[in-house]
C-alpha positions in Angstrom: 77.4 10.1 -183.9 76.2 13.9 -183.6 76.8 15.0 -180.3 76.4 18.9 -180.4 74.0 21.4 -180.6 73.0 22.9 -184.6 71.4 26.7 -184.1 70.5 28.6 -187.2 69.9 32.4 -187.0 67.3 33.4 -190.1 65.8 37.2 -191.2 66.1 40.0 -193.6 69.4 41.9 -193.7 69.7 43.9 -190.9 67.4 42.0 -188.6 70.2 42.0 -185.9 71.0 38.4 -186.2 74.9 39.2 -186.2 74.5 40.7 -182.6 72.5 38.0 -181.3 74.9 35.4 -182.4 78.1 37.2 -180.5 75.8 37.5 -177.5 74.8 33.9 -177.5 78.3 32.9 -178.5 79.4 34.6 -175.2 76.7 33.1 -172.9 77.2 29.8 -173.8 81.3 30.3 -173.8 80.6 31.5 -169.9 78.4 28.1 -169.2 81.8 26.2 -170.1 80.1 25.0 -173.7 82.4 24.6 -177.2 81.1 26.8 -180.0 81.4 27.6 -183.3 80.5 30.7 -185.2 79.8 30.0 -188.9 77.6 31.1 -191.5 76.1 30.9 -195.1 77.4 31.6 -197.7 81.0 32.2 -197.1 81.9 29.7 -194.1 85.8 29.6 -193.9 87.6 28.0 -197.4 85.6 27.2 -200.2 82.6 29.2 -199.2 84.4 32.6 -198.6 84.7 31.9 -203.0 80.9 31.2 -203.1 80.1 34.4 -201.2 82.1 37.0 -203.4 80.3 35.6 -206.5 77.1 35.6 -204.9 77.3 39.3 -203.3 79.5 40.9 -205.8 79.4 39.5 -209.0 77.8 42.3 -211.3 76.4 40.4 -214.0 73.3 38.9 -214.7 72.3 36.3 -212.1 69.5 33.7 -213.1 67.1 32.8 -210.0 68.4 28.8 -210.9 71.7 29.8 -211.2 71.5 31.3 -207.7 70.2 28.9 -206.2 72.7 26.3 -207.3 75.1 28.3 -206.0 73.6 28.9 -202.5 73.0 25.3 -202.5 77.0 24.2 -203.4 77.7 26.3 -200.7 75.5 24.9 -198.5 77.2 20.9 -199.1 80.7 22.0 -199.0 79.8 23.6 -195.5 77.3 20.6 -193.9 80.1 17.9 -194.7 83.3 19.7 -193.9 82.7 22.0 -191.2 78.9 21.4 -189.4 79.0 17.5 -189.2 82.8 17.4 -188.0 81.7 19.9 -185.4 78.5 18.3 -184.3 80.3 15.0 -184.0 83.3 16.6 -181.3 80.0 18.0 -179.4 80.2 21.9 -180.4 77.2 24.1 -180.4 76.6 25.6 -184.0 75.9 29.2 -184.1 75.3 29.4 -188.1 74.1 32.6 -190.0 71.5 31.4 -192.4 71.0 28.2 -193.2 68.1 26.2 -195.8 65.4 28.4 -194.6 67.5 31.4 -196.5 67.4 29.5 -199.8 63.8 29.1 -199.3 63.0 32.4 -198.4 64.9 34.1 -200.8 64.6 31.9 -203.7 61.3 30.6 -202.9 59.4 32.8 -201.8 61.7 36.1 -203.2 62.4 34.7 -206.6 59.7 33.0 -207.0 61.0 29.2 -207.4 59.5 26.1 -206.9 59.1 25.5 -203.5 59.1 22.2 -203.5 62.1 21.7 -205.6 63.9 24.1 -203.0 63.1 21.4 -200.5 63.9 18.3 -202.4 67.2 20.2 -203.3 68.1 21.6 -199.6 67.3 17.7 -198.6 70.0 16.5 -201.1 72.6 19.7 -199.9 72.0 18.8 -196.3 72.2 14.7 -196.6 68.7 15.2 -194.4 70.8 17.1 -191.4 68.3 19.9 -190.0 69.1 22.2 -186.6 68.1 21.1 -183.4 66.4 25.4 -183.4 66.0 28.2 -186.1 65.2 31.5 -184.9 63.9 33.9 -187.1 64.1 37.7 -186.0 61.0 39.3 -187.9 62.2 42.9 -188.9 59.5 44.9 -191.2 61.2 46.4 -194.0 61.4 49.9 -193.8 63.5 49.3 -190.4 65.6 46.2 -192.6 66.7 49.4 -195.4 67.4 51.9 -193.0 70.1 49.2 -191.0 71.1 48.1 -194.1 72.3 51.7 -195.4 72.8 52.6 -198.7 76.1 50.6 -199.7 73.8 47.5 -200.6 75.6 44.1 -201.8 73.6 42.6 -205.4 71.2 40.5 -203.3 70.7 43.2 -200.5 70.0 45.5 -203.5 67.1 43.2 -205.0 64.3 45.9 -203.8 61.4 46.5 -201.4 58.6 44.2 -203.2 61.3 41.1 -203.4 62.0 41.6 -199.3 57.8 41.9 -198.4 58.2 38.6 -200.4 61.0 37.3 -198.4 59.9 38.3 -195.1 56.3 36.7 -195.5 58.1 33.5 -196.4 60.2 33.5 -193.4 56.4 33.8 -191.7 55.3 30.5 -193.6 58.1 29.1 -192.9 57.7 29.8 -189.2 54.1 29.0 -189.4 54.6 25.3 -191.2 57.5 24.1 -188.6 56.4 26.0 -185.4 58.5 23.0 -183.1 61.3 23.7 -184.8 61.2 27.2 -186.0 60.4 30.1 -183.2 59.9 33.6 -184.3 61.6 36.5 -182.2 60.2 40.3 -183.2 63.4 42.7 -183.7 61.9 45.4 -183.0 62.3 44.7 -179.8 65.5 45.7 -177.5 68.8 43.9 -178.1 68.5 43.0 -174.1 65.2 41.4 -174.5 65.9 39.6 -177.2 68.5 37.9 -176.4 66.9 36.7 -172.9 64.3 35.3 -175.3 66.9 33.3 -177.3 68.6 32.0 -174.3 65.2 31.1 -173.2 65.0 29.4 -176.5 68.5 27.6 -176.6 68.0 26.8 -172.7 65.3 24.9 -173.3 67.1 22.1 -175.5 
């Protein structure tokens, strides 16, 4: 029986979604609530594998490949670390989720959408979160956070992230009960009253 809470955090690199998550993490700690901190890739064990090969492996990469990979990841961490902490009534605060793969490899790489889907479905066993906030960061601001040490998919170049950032808008658009769109460029204070106003409201 799933008795917790599943939050997703979604946006470009450098979108702030790290500091958003600590200051969630801490406000829901201070209401007396069980969390849990994860992310994709590279959630504790067998994903911290999936996320050197996916960041740092300096070969040739196909978009399939990729995806595959992302999605492996995706399994190992619904079934043995995001169900098992759902079911003992945690709240999920999880760094990317499906709506990466279809961002990214969608809308990025230029996949099939649809096969993203199907394939997220089958990764996921149909488990979705409860909330997904995207924080919309245009990408000029995303490059400058980033810095110049740039990891192979952080590297991918301005044209694939205006691709990746308007996906994250259809994406936003298409699921608007689940999905809520937050603007970074707005102050870390204010942003994070508008998630708490977000997660309060479940």
């Amino acid at each position: 029986m799933r008795k917790g809470l599943f939050i997703t955090f979604e946006g470009a690199d450098g979108c702030g979604k790290t500091t958003q998550i600590k200051l969630l993490n801490s406000y829901l700690l201070n209401k007396g609530f069980e969390t849990l901190i994860t992310r994709e890739p590279g959630a504790i064990g067998l994903g911290e594998k999936f996320r050197e090969i996916l960041l740092n492996y300096e070969g040739d990469v196909s978009p399939t490949c990729e995806s595959f990979l992302f999605l492996a990841d995706r399994a190992q961490h619904v079934d043995c670390i995001i169900k098992p902490a759902l079911k003992d009534g945690k709240i999920i605060l999880c760094d990317r989720h499906t709506d990466s793969t279809v961002a990214y490899q969608g809308y990025g790489r230029g996949l099939d959408l649809g096969r993203i889907n199907y394939l997220n479905e089958i990764a996921t066993a149909g488990l979705r979160p409860d909330l997904t906030i995207i924080l919309d960061v245009d990408i000029e601001t995303s490059m400058k956070r980033v810095g110049s040490e740039r990891d192979r998919m952080e590297s991918a170049g301005t044209d694939f992230f205006n691709r990746v950032r308007n996906g994250y808008l259809q994406i936003a658009k298409q699921d608007p009960d689940r999905v809520k769109l937050i603007s970074s460029a707005d102050t870390i204070e204010n942003i994070h009253k508008k998630v708490v106003e977000l997660v309060e409201s479940l």
